[in-house]
VOBA-1610 file (N, C-alpha, C; in pm, whole numbers, padded with zeros to 5 digits, always signed):
BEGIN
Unk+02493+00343+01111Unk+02359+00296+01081Unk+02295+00253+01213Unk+02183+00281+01232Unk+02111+00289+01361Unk+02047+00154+01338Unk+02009+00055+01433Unk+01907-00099+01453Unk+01754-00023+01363Unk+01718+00069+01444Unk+01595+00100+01376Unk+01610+00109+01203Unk+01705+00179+01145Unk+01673+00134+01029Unk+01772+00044+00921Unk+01805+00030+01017Unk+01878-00175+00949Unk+01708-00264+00961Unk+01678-00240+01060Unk+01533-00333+01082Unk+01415-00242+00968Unk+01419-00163+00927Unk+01306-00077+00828Unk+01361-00111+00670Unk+01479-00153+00624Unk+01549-00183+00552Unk+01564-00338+00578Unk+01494-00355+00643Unk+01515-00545+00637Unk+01328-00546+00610Unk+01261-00465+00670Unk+01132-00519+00658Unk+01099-00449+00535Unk+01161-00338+00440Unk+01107-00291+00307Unk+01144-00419+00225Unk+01244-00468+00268Unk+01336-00562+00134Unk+01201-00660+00158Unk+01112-00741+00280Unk+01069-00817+00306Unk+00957-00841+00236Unk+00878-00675+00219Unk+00779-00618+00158Unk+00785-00647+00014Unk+00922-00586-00023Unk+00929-00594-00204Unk+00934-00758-00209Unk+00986-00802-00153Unk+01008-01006-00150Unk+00821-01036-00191Unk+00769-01015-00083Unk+00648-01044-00099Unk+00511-00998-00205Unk+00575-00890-00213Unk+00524-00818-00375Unk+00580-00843-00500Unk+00685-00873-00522Unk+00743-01002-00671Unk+00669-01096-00659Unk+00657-01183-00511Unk+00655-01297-00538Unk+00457-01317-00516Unk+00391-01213-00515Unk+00237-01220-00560Unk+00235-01169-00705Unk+00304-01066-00758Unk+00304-01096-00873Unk+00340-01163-01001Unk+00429-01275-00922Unk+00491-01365-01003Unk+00379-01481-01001Unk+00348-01488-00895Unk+00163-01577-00887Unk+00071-01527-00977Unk+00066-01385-01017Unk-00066-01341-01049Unk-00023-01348-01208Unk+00109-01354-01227Unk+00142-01368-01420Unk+00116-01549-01434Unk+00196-01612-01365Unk+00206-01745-01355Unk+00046-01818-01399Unk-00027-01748-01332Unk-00162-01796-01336Unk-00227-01771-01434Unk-00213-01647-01519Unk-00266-01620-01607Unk-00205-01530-01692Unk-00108-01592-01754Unk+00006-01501-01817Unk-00061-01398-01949Unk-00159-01436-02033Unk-00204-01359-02114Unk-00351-01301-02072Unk-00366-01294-01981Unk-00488-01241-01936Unk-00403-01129-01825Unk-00329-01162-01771Unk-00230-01042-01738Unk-00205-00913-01800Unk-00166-01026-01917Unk-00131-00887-01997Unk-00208-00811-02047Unk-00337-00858-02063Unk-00436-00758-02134Unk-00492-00633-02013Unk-00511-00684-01895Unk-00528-00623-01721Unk-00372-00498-01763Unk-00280-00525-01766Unk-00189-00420-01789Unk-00216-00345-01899Unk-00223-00393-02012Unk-00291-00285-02110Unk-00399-00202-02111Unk-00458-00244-02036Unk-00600-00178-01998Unk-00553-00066-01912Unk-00481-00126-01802Unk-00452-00019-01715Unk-00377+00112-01733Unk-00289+00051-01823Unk-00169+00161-01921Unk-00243+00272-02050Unk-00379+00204-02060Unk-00476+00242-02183Unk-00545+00395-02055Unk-00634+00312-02016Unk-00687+00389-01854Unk-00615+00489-01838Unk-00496+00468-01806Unk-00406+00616-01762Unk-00379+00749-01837Unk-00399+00635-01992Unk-00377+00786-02119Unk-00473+00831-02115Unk-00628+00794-02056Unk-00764+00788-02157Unk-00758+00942-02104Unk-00733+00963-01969Unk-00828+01137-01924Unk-00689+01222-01963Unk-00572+01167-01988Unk-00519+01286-02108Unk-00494+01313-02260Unk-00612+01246-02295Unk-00621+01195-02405Unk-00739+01323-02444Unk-00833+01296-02350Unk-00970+01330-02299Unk-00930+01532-02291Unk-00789+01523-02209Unk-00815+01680-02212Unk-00750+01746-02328Unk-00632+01658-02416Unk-00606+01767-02494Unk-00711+01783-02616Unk-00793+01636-02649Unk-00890+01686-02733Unk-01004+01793-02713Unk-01017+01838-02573Unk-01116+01894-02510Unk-01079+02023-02602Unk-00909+02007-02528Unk-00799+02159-02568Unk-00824+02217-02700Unk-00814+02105-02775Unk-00831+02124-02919Unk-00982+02181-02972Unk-01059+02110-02938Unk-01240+02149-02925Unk-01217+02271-02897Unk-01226+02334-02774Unk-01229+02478-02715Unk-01121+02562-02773Unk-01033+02544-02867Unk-00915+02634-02945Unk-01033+02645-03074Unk-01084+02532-03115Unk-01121+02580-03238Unk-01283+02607-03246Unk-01340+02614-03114Unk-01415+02666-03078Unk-01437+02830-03067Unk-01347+02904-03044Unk-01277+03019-02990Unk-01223+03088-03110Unk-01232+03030-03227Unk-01171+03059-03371Unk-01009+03053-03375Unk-00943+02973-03327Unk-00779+02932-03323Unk-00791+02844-03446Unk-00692+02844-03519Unk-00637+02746-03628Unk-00694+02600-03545Unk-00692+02465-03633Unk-00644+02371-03591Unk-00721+02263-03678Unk-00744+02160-03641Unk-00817+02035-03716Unk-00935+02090-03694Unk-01025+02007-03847Unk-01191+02047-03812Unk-01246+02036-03685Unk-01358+02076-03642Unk-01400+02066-03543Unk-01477+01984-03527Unk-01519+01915-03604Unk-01581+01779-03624Unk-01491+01627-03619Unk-01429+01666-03650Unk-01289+01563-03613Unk-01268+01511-03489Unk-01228+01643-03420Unk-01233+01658-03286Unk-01340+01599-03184Unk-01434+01668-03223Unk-01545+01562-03164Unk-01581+01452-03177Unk-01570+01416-03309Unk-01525+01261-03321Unk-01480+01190-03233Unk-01342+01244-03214Unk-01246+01166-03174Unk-01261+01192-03048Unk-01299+01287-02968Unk-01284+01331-02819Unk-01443+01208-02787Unk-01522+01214-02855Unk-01668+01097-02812Unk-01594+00976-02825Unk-01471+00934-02907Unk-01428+00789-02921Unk-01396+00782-02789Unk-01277+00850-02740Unk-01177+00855-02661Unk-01242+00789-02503Unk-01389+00850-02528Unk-01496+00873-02432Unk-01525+00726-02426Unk-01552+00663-02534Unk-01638+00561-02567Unk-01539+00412-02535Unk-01401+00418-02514Unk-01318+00368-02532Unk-01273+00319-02411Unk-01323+00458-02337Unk-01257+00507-02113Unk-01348+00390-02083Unk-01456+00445-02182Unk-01545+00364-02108Unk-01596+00202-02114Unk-01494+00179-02215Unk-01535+00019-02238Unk-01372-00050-02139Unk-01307+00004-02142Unk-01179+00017-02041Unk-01189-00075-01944Unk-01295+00041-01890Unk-01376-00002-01731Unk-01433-00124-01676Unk-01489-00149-01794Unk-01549-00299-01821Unk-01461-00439-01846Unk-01400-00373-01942Unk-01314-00461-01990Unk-01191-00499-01834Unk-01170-00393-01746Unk-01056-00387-01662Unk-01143-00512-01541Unk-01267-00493-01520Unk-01343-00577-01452Unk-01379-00729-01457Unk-01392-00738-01600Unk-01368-00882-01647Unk-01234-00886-01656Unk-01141-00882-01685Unk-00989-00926-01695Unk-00977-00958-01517Unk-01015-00843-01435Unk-00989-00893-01267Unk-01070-00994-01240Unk-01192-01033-01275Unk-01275-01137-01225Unk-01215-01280-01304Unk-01180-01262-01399Unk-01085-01375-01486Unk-00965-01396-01406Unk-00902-01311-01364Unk-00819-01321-01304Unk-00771-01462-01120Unk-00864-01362-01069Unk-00928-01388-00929Unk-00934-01573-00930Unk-01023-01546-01076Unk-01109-01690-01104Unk-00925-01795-01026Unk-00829-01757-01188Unk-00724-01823-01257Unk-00658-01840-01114Unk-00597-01692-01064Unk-00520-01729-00962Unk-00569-01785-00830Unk-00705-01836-00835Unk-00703-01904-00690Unk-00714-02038-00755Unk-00773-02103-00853Unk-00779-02243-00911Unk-00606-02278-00905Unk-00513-02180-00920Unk-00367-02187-00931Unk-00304-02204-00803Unk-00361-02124-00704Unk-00271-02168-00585Unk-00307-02283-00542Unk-00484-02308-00522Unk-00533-02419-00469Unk-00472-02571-00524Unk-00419-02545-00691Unk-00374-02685-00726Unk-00219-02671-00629Unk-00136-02548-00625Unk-00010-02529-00563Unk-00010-02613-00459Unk-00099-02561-00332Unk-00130-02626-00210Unk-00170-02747-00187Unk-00232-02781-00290Unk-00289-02958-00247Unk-00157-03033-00306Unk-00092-02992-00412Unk+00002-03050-00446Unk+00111-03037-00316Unk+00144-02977-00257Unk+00255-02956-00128Unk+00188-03076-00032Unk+00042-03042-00020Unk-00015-03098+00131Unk+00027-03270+00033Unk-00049-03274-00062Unk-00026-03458-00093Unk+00148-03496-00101Unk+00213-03443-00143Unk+00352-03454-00139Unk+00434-03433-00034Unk+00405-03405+00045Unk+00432-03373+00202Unk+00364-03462+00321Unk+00274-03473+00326Unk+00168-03508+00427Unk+00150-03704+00434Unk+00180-03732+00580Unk+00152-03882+00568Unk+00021-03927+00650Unk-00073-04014+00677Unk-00209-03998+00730Unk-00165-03944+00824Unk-00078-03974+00945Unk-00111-03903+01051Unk-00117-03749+01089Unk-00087-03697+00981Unk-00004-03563+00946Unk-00219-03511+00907Unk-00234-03560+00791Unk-00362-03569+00721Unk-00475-03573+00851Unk-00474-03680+00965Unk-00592-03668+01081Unk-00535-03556+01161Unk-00476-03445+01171Unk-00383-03354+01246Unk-00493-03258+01259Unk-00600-03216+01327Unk-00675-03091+01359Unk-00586-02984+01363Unk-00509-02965+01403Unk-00367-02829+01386Unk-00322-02826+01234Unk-00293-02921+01195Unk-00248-02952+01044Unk-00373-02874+00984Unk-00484-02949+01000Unk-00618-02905+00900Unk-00632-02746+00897Unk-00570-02689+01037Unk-00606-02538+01055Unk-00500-02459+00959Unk-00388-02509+00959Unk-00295-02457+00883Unk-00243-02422+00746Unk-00336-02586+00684Unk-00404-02605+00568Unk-00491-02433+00534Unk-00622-02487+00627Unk-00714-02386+00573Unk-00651-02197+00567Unk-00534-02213+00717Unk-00502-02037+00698Unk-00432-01995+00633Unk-00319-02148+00541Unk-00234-02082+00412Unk-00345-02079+00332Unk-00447-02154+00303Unk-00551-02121+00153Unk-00610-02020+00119Unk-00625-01963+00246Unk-00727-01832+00206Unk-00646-01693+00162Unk-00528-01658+00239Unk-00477-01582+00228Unk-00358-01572+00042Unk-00358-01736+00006Unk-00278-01749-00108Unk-00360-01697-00213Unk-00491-01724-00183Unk-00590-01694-00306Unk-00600-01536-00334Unk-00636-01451-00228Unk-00689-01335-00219Unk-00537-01222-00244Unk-00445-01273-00139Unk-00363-01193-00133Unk-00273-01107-00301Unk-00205-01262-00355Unk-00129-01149-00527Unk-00261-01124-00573Unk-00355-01124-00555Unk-00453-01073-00678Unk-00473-00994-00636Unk-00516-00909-00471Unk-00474-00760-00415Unk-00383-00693-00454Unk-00307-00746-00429Unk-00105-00674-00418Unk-00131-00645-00606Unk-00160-00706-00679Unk-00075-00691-00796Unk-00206-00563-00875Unk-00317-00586-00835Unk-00429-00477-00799Unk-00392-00362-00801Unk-00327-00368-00701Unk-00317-00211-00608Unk-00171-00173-00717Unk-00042-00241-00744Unk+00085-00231-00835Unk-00037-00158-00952Unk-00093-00212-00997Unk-00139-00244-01114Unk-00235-00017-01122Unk-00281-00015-01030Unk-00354+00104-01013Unk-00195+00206-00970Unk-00162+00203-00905Unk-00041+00305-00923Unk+00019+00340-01042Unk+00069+00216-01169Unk+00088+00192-01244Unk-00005+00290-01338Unk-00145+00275-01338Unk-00208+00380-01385Unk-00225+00514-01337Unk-00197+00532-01219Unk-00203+00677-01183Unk-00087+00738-01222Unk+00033+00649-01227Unk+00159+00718-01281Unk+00147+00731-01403Unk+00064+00684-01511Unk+00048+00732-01633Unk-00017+00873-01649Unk-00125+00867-01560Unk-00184+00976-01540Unk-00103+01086-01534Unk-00069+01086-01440Unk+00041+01192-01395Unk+00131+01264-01497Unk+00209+01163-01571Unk+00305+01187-01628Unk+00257+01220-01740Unk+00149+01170-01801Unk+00131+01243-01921Unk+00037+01385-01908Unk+00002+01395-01792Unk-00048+01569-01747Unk+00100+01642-01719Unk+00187+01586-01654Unk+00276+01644-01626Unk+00356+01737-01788Unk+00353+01603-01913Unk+00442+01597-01986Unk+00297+01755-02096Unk+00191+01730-02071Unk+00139+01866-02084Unk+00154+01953-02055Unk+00163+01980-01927Unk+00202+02102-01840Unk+00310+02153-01904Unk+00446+02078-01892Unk+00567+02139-01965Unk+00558+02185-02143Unk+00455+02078-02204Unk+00420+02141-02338Unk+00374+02250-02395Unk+00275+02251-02260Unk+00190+02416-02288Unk+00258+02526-02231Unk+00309+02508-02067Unk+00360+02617-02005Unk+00485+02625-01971Unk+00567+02603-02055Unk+00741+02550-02017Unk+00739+02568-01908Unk+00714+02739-01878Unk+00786+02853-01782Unk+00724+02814-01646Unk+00585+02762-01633Unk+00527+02731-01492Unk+00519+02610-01471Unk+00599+02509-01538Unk+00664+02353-01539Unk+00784+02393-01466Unk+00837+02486-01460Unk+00974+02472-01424Unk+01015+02541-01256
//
């Protein structure tokens, strides 16, 4: 094993450390408003393959192929539509709820450390005060990024996989 990646393997482990532990902030803070931000996102990921096999279905029985009415279909392919699109909204307020929760959460975290820690002279400390202010900003902003960005992969891998899990449905032979 080479230094270079004993040290790339010390700084991934460092990475995942720091990505649990913003998303253990970002549940902590708002444990059921979390969860609805994940459902949304997991919802999000089905919506545009949701979106194409009803399309599939529309244009089969468009074309005169067997299948469900074609009114059905459209139905359901305008819900599907109607649904992406309240998603969107809904995914925006759950993050701004969010944002709200987890910085009111760290900020009580931090004042609770600084008062439980801190004696006046510590408190008149211009270095102290700076240190104060450069853990605050970064506690607030940072898991609600990190768990963001988890949170959007999370949906693109839905994406994926349920186009993928099409691909092999429709075309075994050019899945493989």
């Amino acid at each position: 094993m080479t230094a270079r990646g004993s040290r790339a393997r010390g700084g991934l482990r460092r990475q995942l450390a720091t990505l649990t532990g913003a998303c253990r902030v970002y549940w902590r803070a708002a444990p059921a408003t979390a969860a609805m931000r994940l459902a949304v996102a997991v919802s999000g990921g089905a919506a545009p393959v949701a979106v194409a096999w009803l399309t599939k279905l529309l244009l089969d029985r468009a074309a005169g192929l067997p299948g469900p009415p074609i009114a059905g279909v459209a139905a359901a392919l305008a819900t599907v539509g109607g649904v992406a699109a309240v998603l969107q909204h809904a995914a925006r307020y759950l993050d701004a709820e969010i944002v709200r929760r987890v910085s009111a959460h760290t900020q009580t975290e931090l004042f609770a450390a600084v008062s439980r820690d801190a004696g006046l002279a510590t408190l008149e400390d211009p270095a102290y005060h700076d240190r104060v202010q450069l853990a605050q900003q970064p506690s607030q902003s940072a898991p609600v990024l990190l768990t963001m960005t988890v949170l959007a992969m999370a949906q693109s891998l839905v994406t994926v996989a349920g186009f993928a899990a099409t691909l092999v449905a429709l075309f075994p032979v050019a899945a493989a």
